[in-house]
Structures are given as structure tokens and as C-alpha cells.
N, C-alpha and C positions, 0 to 999 in steps of 0.2 A: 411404585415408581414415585418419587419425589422431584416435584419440579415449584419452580422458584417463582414469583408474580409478580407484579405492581401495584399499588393501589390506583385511584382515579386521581389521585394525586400528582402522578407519575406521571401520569398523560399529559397532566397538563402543564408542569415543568418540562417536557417534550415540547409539547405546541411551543410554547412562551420562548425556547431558548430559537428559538426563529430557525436559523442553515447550520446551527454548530451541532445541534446533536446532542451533546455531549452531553454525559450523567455524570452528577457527585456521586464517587464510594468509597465507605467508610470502612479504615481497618477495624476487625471486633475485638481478638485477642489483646492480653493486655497483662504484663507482670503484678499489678500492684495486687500491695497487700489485700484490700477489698475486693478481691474475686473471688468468690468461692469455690471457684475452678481452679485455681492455685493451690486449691489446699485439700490434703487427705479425708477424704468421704465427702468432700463437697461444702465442709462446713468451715466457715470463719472462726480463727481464734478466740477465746475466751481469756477473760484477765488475767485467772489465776492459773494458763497454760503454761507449758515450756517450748518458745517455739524453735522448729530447726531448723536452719537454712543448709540444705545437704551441699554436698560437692560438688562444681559444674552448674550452680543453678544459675538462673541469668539476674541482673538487677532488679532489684525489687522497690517498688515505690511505694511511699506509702506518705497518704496526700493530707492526713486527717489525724488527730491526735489520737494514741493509742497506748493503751493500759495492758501492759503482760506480768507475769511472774520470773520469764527465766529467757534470755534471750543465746541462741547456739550457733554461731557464725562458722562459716568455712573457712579452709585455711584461705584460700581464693573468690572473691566473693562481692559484693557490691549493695549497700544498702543505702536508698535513696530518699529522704526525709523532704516533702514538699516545703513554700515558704511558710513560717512560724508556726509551723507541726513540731509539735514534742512526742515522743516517746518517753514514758514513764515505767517505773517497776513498783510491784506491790505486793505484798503477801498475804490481802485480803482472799477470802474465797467466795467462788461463785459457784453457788449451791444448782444451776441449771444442766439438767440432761446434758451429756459427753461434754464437761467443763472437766478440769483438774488433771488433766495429762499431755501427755503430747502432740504436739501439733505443728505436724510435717510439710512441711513448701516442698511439693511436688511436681512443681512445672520444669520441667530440664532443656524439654526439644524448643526447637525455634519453629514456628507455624509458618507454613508456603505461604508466596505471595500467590501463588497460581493453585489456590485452594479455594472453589468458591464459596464451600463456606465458610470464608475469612473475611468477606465483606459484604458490606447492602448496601444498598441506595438509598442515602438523606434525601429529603425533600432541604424547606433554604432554611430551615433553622436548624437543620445539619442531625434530626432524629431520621431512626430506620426508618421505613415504611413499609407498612404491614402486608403480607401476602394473600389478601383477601379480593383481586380486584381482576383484570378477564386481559390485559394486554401484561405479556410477561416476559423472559428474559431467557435463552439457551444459555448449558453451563458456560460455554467457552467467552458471552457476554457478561458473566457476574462478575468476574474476575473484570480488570480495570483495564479499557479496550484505549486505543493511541490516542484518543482524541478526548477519555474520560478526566475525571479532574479525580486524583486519590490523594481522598486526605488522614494523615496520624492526630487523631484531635490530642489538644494539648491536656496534661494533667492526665498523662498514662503514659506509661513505659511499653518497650514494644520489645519483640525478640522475634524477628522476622530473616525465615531464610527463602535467600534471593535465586535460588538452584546457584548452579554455578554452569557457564559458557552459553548464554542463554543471553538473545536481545529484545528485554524488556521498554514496554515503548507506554505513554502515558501523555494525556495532554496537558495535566497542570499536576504538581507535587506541592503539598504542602503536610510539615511534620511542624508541629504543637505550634502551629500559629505560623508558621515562618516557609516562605513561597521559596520553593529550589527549581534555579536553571540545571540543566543535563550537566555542566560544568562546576556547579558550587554544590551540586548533590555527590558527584566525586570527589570534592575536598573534602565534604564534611563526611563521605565513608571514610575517607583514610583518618580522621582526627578519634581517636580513645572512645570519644564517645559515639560514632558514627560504627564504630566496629563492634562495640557489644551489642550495637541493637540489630543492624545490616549484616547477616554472614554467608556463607554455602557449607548447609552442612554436613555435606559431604568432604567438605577438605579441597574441596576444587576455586579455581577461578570465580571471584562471585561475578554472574553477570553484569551488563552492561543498563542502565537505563539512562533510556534518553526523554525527554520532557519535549514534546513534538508541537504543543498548540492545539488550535481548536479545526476544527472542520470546518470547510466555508461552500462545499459542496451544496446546494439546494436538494438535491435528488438524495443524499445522505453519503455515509462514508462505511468504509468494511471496518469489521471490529479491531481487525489487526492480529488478532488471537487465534487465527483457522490453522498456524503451524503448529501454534502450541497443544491441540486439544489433547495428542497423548500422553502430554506430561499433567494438561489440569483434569483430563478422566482418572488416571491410573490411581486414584485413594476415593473415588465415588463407588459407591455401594447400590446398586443396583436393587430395584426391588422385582418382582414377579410382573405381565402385565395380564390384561384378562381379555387379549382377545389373538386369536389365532397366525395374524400376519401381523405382528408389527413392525414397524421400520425406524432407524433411526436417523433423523435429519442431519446436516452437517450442522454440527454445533452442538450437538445435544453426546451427554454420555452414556446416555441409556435409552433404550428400545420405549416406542411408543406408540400408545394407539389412538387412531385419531387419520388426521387426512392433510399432504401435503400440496400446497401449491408453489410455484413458481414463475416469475413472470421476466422476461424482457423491458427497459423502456428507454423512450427516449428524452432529449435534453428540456423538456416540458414537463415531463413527471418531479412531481414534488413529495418528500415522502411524508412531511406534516400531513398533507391533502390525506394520503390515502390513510394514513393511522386514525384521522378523524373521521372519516367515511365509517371505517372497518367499527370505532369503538362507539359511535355514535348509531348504526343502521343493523348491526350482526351482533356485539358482543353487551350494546345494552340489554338489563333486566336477564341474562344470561347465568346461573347460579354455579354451573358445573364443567361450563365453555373457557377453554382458554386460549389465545394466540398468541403466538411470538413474531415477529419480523424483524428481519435484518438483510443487509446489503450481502451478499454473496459478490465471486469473481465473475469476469466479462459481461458486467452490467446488468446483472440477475436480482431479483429480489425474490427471496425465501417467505413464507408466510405458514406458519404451522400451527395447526389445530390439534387441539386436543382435548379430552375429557378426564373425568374422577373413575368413570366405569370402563366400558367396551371400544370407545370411541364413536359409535354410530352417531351420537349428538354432535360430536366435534363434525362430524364429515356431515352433516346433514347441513351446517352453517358454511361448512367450509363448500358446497358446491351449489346454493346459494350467493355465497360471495363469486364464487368463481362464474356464475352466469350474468350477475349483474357485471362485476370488472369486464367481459368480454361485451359486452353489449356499451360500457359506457368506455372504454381506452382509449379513447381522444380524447376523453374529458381528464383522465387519468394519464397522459401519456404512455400508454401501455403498449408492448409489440405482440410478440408472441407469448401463450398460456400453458403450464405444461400443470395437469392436476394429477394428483395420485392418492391411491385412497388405501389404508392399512389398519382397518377396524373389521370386526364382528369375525366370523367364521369362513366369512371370501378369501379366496385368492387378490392380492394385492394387483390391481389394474390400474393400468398407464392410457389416458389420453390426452393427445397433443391439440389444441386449438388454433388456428391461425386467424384471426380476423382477417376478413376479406377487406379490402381497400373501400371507404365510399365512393361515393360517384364524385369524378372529377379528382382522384387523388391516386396517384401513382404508386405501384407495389415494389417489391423488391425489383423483380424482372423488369419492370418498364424502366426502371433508374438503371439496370444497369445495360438495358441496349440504347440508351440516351447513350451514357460513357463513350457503349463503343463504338456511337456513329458520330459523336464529337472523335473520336480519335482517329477514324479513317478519313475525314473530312481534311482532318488537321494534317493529314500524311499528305494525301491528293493535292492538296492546296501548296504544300512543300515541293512536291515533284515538279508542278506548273510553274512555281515560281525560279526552279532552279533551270527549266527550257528558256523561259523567257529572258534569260539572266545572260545564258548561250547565247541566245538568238543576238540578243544588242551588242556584246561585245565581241559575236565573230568567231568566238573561243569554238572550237571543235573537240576540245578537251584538254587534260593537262598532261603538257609535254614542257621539258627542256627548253625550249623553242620560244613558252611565253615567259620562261625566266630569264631569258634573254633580250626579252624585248623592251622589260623591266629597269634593264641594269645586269641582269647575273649572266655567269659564264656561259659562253659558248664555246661547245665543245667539235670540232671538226673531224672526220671522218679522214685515216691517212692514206685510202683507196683513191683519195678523191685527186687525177693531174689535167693538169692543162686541157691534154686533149680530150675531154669530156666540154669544153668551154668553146661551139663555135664562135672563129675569125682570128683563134688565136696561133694556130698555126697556118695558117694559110694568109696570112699577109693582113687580118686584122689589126684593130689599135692594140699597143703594145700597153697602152695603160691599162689592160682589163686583169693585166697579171697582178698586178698589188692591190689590196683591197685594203681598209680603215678596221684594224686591229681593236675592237670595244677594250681589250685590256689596259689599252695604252692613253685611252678617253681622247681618241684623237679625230677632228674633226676633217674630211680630205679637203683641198686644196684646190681650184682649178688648175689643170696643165702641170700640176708637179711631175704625174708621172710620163708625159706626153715627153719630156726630152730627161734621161737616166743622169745626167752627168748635173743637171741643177736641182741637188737636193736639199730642202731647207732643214736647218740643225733640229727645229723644236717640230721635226715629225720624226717619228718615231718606227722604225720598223722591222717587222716581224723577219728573224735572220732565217726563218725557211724561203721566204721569198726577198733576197736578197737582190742586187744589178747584178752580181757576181752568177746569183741563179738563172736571170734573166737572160744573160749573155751568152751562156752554155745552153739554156736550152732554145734561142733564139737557132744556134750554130747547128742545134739537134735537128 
């Protein structure tokens, strides 16, 4: 099994970059003439070669003055001559082993971006850094995570395919010197030269990449790359492991042995704090120990051990770490511990830890019947206050009746006559027949209606109860 590392270098371009997180990665692959991976059997042309550049091959750079014998271009093709490089021809001979024949440009394909071994991590004068060190990197983090900085160092040619329909995310772009927004990185794929180096080579849509910024999260950020992993596993090559159960963590493309934790925290956890815990207390002086951590989803942090043989060294640190972190997770903002262990000839076992609350600090449960005696209080307290509300204005509830009293209509029942009204047929006041119509916004009058025949013009009234009505049912 091959897995990938940091040196101590690393760590502390971690520490240093404070809440951003973010790692330099460098693209490796590269057209120019000087690679000897460009070229058939591995070896660099010779002066007195004929070199060929086949059909389909992509641009080739070539950054340094260079002496051949015979140069074979495609009909389609591109040869890129750095500033004040000459190319020369000669028909001296070079007498050194496999000189004096052909010499085949054989790089055709264009290398994934989502290949990890197509990048490393510079430390700040922008060299790899070596994989000799105990804090290290799952595949689906080599590959350049949203918040990473990926750079094309200048004075190389590149032939990179971007898959196609695929949303590529990154926190800082820079190609030979020159910083691309998410917006001026799609003008310059569409421009001649943006297209021979950027492609999908399958013939599809080239993905999207957007240039996102840095991370400002304190507690860290997720790598962004957890949907991608089976498109950056599917050309990883697996090797054998040497121990009976292993497991493979999320992130990782291959099976491993060794012991996994995972932890909960909260808005106090810092992830600098624990990487410097973990590499300074467990992974120093360590020769064969290695840990990865990274931010998982719903506020998880991953933490995986491993070793070179069986795993039982990796698990013997890793539950060590796992008793101190539960014993100190205040200190650590840590919630709940979940460890698992997948080395030697055991069965793989699962135990869950919960730290019990200290004294004076409330758990899950007590927070949330706080909640919900804040929320019945707050009900109770509503009911009371909508009695009290009744009580002062009298209200008995909502009826017709107080929209009337308001201003709004009233509506009369047409069951409703006279004789329901004692005195009024039996020799009562005859004014009790007409009443003040709220329609008509009229205010009554003394003695208007005490004599029928003097009525004032600006009263207004209602033609069911008319003198004409009154007269008829006076005679009734």
C-alpha cells in the first residue's frame, strides 16, 4: 500500500498559515523537451539523433539551447522555443551508448488533474517536500482541495485533462507566474493557447473550475474533494496489506491497516492546537507511525493511523491519543469519540466514548429540557396574558357584534318585529320604532321621532321602517 506524507516542514507551513489551512500544490507532469519521461526508453536526446515528433503530440517546450542531427515534425503539431534558446543542427557524432538513432516524443495523453500523483506540496520556495515525515495526506487531499493554492510553475508546458462535467474548485490558480480569477481562467481556456494545454479527453464538456479563496474557518475546512474520490481512486493501484481486517477511511483509496478515530467539536476547537498536540506528544521520534487528519461532514474530524507493517504500532498510538483527547476535550473542544481499530489478526471493533459532563456543566439532556421549559413557560405566559386582555375589555369573544361597535356592519336578524319590543304596541312611545341606522353615520336627534310629520331632511332613514310603516302598523 502506498500512501503519501509530509515532511516536518509541512507542519509547520500548517501552523504558520494561522485559520486558512490552505496548502501549495504543484503540478509535476510537464511537455518539455528536458524530461525524460517524454521520451522513448526514458532517455534524453543525443546530438547526433533524428528526433520525431509523432502525430497528436501535444506542445513541446523546450527552454535550453539544443543540438540534434535531424528534426521530424507532424503534419499538426506545435514546437515551443523558450526566450533566446536556439536550436541548432549538426552532423557531428556522439560516440555514447544509444546515441545515433532515433528519438521518439512519446507523451500523447494529457495527465488528470484529479490524479494524485500529478502533484505535491511545495513548502515557500515552491520545491516538493519529501515523504519522510509522520503527519500526512489521504488520496482524495493530494489532489488540490477548495481552499488549496495550485500552481503551473512557469518555464513548463503542461497537457492537463480537466475530465469533463465535473466541478472543479481551488483556492488560488496560478499558471507560469500569472494569478487566475474563476472568470479570466475561462477566457484564457477559450484563447489557442489555453486550449492545447486545458482539455477533456474524452471529447466531453471540460469541467468547470472556480477559484473560491482561502478558508477563514478556525476549527478548519473540508477538503471539498469527498464527491470526487471515485473518479481520483479509479487509476490507483493498490497494493496487498499485511494484516487481517483492514479498513478503508473516507478519503483514502486503498485498504489500511492501522486504527481509526473520529471526533465531534465544538466552536472552541482549533485544528492548528490539535495537529500540534498530536505531532509534538504521539508522532514525534515515531519512524514507522503515520497520521492523516482532515475535516469530514456534520462537524466530524477524521484522524487516521497507520503503519509500514501490521498496524498494531499505528493502533497502539492511536489509542493512546484517543485516551488522552477524551481525558483533555475541554481543552481540545472535543464532544463525542468514536475509535476503531483495524490491524493484526482481530476482528475490527467499534467503541463509542461520550465524555461525561464536568461538575457544573450541563450535557446534552439538560440543554434540552431547559428548551423545553423555556417553551411551556412562554405558552402559559401567552394564555394568561390573552385572559387578562378579555377581562379589561369586556370582550367575551369574537363576534360580529364587536365589529360593530368599531365602525363595521351590523347585521339584523329579519325574524326580528315590533312585538318582541315592550310598550310598543300597547300604547308606548312611538319613538322606540325607529332607531339610528350606523350605515347612514347618523347621529339621533331629541323629539325627531316623538311627532312623524316633522322630519329633518339631513336624517336619514332606513325605508323598512318608514312613517308609512309606522302608520300601518300603529292601525295593526
Amino acid at each position: 500500500m502506498e500512501l503519501w506524507y509530509l515532511s516536518n516542514v509541512t507542519l509547520l507551513v500548517l501552523l504558520m498559515a494561522g485559520s486558512s489551512f490552505a496548502l501549495t500544490k504543484k503540478w509535476l507532469p510537464n511537455t518539455n523537451f528536458d524530461n525524460p519521461m517524454n521520451w522513448e526508453g526514458g532517455h534524453l536526446p543525443c546530438k547526433n539523433d533524428r528526433l520525431v515528433l509523432p502525430e497528436d503530440s501535444p506542445a513541446v517546450y523546450i527552454q535550453a539551447d539544443q543540438t540534434i542531427q535531424e528534426l521530424v515534425l507532424p503534419m499538426s503539431g506545435e514546437l515551443i522555443l523558450g526566450d533566446n534558446t536556439v536550436l541548432s543542427f549538426s552532423q557531428s557524432v556522439d560516440t555514447s551508448p544509444g546515441c545515433g538513432k532515433d528519438a521518439r516524443y512519446v507523451r500523447k495523453d494529457a495527465k488528470k488533474w484529479l490524479s494524485p500523483e500529478n502533484w505535491c506540496v511545495t513548502d515557500d520556495s515552491g520545491d516538493c517536500i519529501g515523504s519522510t515525515a509522520n503527519l500526512g495526506l489521504l488520496d482524495t487531499e493530494r489532489v488540490p482541495c477548495m481552499y488549496d493554492e495550485a500552481i503551473f510553475p512557469a518555464q513548463k508546458e503542461f497537457y492537463v485533462d480537466l475530465e469533463s462535467n465535473m466541478n472543479l474548485f481551488v483556492g488560488k490558480l496560478t499558471i507560469a507566474g500569472v494569478e487566475y480569477t474563476t472568470s479570466s481562467f475561462a477566457t484564457f481556456r477559450r484563447t489557442p493557447r489555453g486550449q492545447s494545454q486545458f482539455i477533456s479527453d474524452d471529447g466531453g464538456s471540460v469541467s468547470t473550475l472556480t477559484v473560491k479563496g482561502t478558508c477563514s474557518e478556525a476549527f478548519g475546512c473540508m477538503c471539498g474533494n469527498e464527491q470526487l474520490q471515485k473518479v481520483i481512486c479509479e487509476n490507483k493501484i493498490c497494493g496487498v496489506t499485511n494484516c487481517s481486517s483492514p479498513l478503508r477511511p473516507t478519503g483514502a483509496c486503498c485498504d489500511m491497516c492501522g486504527a481509526w478515530l473520529a471526533f465531534g467539536y465544538d466552536r472552541s476547537f482549533r485544528m492548528e492546537k490539535l495537529k500540534q498536540d498530536l505531532t509534538d506528544s504521539y508522532l514525534k521520534g515515531q519512524t514507522s507511525v503515520k497520521a492523516m487528519v482532515s475535516v469530514q461532514p456534520k462537524e466530524n474530524i477524521q484522524v487516521v493511523f497507520t503503519d509500514k507493517y501490521d498496524g498494531e504500532q499505528a493502533t497502539q498510538v492511536a489509542k493512546t491519543f484517543e485516551t488522552n483527547l477524551v481525558k483533555k476535550k475541554r481543552d481540545f473542544g472535543i464532544t463525542e469519540v468514536t475509535f476503531q481499530k483495524f490491524s493484526g489478526p482481530d476482528v475490527v471493533t467499534v467503541r463509542v466514548i461520550t465524555p461525561a459532563p464536568h461538575k457544573g456543566e450541563l450535557g446534552s439532556g439538560g440543554i434540552a429540557g431547559i428548551v423545553i421549559a423555556i417553551m411551556v413557560i412562554l405558552a402559559i405566559m401567552m394564555v394568561v396574558g390573552f385572559m387578562l386582555w378579555r377581562r379589561r375589555t369586556g370582550s367575551s369573544g369574537f363576534s360580529i357584534f364587536n365589529r360593530a361597535e368599531k365602525g363595521g356592519d351590523l347585521e339584523l336578524g329579519a325574524s326580528i318585529g315590533y312585538d318582541d319590543f315592550p310598550g310598543i304596541n300597547d300604547g308606548g312611545d312611538a319613538s322606540m320604532r325607529g332607531f339610528d341606522n350606523p350605515m347612514y353615520e347618523s347621529s339621533g336627534k331629541n323629539g325627531v321621532y316623538s311627532d312623524p310629520s316633522k322630519v329633518d331632511p339631513t336624517i336619514k332613514f332606513n325605508p323598512v321602517y318608514s312613517t308609512e310603516g309606522i302608520e300601518e302598523d300603529s292601525v295593526m
